[in-house]
C-alpha positions in Angstrom: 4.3 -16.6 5.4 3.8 -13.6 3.5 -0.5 -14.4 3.9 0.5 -14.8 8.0 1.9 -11.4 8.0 -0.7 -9.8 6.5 -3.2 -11.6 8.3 -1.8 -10.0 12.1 -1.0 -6.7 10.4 -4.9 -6.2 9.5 -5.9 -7.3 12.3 -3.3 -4.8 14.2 -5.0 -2.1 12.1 -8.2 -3.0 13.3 -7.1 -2.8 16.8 -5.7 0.6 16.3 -8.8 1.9 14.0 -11.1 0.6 17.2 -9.4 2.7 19.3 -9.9 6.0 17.2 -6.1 5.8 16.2 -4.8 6.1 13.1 -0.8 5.3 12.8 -0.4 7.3 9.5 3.2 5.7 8.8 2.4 2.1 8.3 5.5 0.5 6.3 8.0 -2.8 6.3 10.0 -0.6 8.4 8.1 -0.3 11.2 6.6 -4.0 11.3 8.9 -6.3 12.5 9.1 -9.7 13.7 8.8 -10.5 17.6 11.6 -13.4 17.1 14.8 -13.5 15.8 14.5 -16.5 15.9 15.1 -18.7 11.9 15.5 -21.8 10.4 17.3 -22.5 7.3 15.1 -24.4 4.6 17.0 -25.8 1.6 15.4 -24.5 -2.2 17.0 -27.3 -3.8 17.3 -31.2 -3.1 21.3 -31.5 -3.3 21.1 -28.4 -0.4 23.5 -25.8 -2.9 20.7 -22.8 -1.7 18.7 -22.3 1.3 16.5 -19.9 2.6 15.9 -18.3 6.3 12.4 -18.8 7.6 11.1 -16.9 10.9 10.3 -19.5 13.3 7.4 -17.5 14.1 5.0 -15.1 12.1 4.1 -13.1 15.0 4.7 -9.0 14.1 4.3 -6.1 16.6 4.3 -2.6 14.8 6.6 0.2 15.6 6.6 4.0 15.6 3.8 5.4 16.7 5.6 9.3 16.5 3.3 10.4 14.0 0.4 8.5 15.0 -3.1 10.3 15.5 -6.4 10.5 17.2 -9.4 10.8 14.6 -10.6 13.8 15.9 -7.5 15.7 15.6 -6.8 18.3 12.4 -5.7 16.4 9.4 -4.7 18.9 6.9 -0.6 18.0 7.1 1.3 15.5 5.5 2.2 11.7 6.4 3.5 8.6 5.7 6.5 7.7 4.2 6.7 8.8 0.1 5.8 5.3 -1.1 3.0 4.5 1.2 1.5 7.8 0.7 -2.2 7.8 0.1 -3.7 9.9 -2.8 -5.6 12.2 -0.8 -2.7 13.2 1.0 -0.6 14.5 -2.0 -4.1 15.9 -3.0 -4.6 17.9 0.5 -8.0 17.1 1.0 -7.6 15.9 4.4 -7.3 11.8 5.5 -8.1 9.6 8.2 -8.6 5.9 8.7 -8.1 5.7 4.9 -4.7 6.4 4.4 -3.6 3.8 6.5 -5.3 1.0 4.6 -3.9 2.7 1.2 -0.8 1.6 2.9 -1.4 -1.8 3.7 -2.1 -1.9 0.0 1.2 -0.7 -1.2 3.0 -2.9 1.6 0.9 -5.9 0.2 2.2 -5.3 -3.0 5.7 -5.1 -2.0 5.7 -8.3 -0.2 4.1 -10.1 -3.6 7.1 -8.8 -6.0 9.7 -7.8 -3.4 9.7 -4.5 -4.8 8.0 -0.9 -3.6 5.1 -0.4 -5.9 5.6 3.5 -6.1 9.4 4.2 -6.6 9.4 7.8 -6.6 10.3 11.7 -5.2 7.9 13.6 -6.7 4.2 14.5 -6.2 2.9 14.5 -9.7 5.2 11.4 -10.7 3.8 9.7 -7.7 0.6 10.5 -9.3 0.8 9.9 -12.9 2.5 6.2 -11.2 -0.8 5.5 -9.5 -2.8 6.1 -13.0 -0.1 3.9 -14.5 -1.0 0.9 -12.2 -4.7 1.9 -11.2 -6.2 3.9 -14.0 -7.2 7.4 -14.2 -7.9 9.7 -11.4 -11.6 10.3 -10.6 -12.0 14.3 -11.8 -14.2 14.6 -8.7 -11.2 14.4 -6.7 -8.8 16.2 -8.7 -11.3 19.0 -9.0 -11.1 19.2 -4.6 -7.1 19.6 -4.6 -6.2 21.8 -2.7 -3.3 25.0 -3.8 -0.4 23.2 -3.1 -1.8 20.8 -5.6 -3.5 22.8 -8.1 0.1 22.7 -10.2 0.0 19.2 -10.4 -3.6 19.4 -12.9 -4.2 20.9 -15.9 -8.1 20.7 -17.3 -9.2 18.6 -15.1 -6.5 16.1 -15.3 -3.0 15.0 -14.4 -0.6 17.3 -16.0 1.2 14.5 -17.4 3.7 13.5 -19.0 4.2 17.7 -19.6 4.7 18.9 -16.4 7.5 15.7 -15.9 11.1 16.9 -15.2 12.5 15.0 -17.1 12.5 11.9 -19.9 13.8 9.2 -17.2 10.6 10.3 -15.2 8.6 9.3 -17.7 10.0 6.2 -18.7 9.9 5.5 -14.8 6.2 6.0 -15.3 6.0 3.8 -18.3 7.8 0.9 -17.6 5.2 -0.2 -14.7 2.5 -2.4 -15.4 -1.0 -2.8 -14.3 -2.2 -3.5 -10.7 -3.5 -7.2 -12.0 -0.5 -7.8 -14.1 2.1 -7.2 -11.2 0.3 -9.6 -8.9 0.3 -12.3 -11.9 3.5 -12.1 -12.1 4.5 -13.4 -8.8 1.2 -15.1 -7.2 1.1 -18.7 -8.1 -2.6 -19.4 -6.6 -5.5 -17.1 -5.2 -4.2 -14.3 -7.5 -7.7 -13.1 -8.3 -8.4 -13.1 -4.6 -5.5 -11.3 -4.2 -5.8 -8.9 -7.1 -9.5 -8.0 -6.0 -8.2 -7.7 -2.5 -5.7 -4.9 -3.3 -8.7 -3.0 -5.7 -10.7 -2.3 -2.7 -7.6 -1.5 -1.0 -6.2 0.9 -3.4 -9.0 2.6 -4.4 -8.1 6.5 -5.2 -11.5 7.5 -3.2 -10.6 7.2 0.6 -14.5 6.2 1.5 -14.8 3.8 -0.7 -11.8 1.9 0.8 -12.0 -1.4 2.7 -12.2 -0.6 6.1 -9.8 -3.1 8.2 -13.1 -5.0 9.5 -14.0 -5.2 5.7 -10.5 -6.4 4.0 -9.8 -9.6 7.0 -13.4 -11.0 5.7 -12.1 -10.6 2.0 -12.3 -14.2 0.5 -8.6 -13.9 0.4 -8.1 -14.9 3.8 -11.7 -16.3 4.8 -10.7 -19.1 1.4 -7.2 -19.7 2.2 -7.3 -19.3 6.7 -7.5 -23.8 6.4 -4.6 -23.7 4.6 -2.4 -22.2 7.4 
């Protein structure tokens, strides 16, 4: 179901990318099913445990309040906290990008059931994406713009010393890598999947999959018989 999902939410992206639009709050909130619509499927033989399954996997997407035309200014911030694309804490401007970078995140979260980047803070959001990525590319920390300077320290993350506090770090240090959070809970095509979410979530914004780019990953074009 999960693949399904992501399937029509790519290709919803692509529609909205087509049409010079970039939603800039893409999130499980604001993706919902067209149905109500469920049946009950039993996870064990004698029937003690069941599960609700959508009848149908057809999604439409939602709030379109902060949604943009490409040609408008991008210097503000958006997106929801967790879904927030690097560039965006960095101020150095976005576009079709940070949408995809949310896709990413969202991806993630429908693999463990859990948002990827649990946090309030800019530079613990940051020094969270290192923690699951690797390091920032100096290149774009060097770009960031005032509100953002604080946030670096010789041409890194000024981390873990600028954290507030110890359970920030240990927020920070408890995650695991990007590969070792999708082994976890992908029983098949987890190198698909995992090579899928690198291009992604990668921290520079033009060397993204585009949404044309990530529906032809061998993720889906392997596994579209099999649905």
């Amino acid at each position: 179901m999960y693949y399904i999902i992501l399937v029509n939410r790519t290709r919803m992206a692509i529609v909205m990318h087509d049409l010079h639009l970039i939603h800039t709050d893409l999130k499980p909130e604001n993706i919902l099913f067209v149905s109500p619509e469920y049946i009950r499927v039993s996870e064990y033989k004698d029937g003690s445990c069941s599960k609700r399954l959508p009848k149908s996997s057809a999604i439409k997407l939602i709030d379109f309040g902060s949604a943009t035309y490409d040609r408008k200014d991008h210097t503000y911030i958006v997106s929801t906290r967790h879904y927030r694309a690097p560039e965006v804490i960095l101020g150095l401007g976005w576009s079709y990008p940070c949408d995809i970078w949310s896709i990413g995140c969202i991806l993630v979260e429908l693999c463990s059931g859990e948002a990827l980047f649990q946090t309030h803070e800019n530079l613990e959001h940051m020094a969270m994406m290192e923690r699951v990525l690797g390091p920032f590319p100096q290149h774009l920390l060097k770009r960031a713009d005032r509100h953002a300077e604080k946030y670096i320290r010789k041409g890194r993350l000024n981390w873990p010393a600028g954290a507030t506090s110890r359970e920030s770090i240990k927020a920070v240090q408890k995650l695991l890598r990007l590969q070792n959070i999708v082994m976890q809970h992908v029983d098949h095509s987890a190198g698909d999947v995992i090579d899928l979410l690198q291009g992604l979530l990668r921290y520079e914004p033009s060397e993204r999959l585009t949404a044309h780019e990530a529906l032809r990953h061998p993720f889906f074009t392997k596994n579209q018989h099999r649905y």
